[in-house]
C-alpha positions in Angstrom: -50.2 -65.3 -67.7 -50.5 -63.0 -64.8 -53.6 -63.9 -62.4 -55.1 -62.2 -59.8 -56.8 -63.5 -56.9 -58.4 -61.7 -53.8 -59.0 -63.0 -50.5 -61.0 -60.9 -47.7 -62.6 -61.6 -44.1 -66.4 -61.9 -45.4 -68.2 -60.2 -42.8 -66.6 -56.9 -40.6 -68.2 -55.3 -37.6 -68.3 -51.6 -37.9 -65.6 -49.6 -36.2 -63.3 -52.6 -36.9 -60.2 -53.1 -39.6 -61.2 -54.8 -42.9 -58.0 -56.6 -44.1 -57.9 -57.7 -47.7 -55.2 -59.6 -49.9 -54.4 -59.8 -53.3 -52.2 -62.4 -54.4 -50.5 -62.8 -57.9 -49.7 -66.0 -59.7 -47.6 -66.3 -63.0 -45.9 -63.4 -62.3 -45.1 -60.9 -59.7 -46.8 -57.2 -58.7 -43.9 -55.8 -61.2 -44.2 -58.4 -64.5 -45.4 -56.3 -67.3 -46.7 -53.4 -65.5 -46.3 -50.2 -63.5 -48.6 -50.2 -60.7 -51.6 -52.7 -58.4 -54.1 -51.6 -56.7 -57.7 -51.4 -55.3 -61.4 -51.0 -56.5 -64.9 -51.2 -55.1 -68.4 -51.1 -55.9 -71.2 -50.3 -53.6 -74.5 -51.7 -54.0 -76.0 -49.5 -56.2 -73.3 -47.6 -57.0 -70.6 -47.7 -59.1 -66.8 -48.4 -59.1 -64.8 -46.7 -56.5 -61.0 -46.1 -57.1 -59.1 -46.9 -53.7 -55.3 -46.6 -54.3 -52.7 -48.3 -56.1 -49.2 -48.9 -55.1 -46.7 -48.5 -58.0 -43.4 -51.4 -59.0 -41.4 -49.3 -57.5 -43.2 -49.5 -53.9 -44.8 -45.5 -54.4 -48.5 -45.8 -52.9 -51.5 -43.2 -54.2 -54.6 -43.5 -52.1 -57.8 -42.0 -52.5 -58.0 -38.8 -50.8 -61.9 -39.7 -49.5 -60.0 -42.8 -48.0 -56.6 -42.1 -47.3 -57.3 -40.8 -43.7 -58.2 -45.0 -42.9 -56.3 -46.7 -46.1 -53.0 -48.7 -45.6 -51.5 -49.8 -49.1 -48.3 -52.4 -48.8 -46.8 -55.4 -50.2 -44.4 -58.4 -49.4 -41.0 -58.7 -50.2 -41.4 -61.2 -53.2 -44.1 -59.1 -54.6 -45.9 -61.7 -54.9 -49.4 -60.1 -52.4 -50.3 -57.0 -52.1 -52.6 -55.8 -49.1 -55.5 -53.2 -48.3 -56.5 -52.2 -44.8 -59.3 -50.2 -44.5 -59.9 -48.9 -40.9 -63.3 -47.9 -38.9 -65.5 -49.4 -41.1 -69.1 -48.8 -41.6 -72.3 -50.1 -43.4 -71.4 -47.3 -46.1 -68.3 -49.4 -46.9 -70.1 -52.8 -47.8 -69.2 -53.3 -51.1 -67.6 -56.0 -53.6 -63.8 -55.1 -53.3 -61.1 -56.4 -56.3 -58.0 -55.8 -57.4 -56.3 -55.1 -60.2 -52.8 -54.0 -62.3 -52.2 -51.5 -64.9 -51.6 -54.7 -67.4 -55.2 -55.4 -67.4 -55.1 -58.1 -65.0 -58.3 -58.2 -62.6 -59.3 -60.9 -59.4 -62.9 -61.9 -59.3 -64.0 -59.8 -57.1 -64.8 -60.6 -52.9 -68.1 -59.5 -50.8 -67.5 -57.5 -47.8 -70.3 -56.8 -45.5 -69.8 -54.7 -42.7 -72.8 -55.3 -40.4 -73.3 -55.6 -36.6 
């Protein structure tokens, strides 16, 4: 069984990179389904679509994002990473991950504060 797990920094200073990583266990990005990729959800608000990156390496980003979004993967695809650049306070927000099998990680807090 596929399982998803994310790992962030905690706590960014605006202006600065938030790095996150999603890593997959029982499987790899590819088993069982087309495409990984990136959701948030603001406080408050709801889910935010970020991008996904597709088996064959193809990477969709959002287009309110894509300006400061970096979408990649290693070479065993067995991670797949999210860079979000010049952060602010507007991009606090619980941040997971996901495939198109269903699979989802628990979801990390990132708080972008000074």
């Amino acid at each position: 069984q596929v399982q998803l797990q994310v790992s962030g920094p905690g706590p960014v200073k605006p202006s600065q990179t938030l790095s996150l990583t999603c890593t997959v266990s029982g499987g790899s990005i590819t088993t069982n389904h087309h495409a990984s990729g990136w959701i948030r959800q603001p406080p408050g608000k709801g889910l935010e679509w970020m991008g996904v990156i597709t088996k064959y390496g193809r990477i969709t980003c959002s287009p309110s994002l894509q300006s400061r979004t970096s979408n990649s993967r290693n070479t065993s695809k067995t991670q797949f990473f999210l860079q979000l650049g010049s952060v602010t306070p507007e991009d606090t927000a619980v941040y997971s991950c996901y495939n198109s099998g269903g699979d989802w990680g628990e979801g990390t807090q990132v708080t972008v504060s000074s």
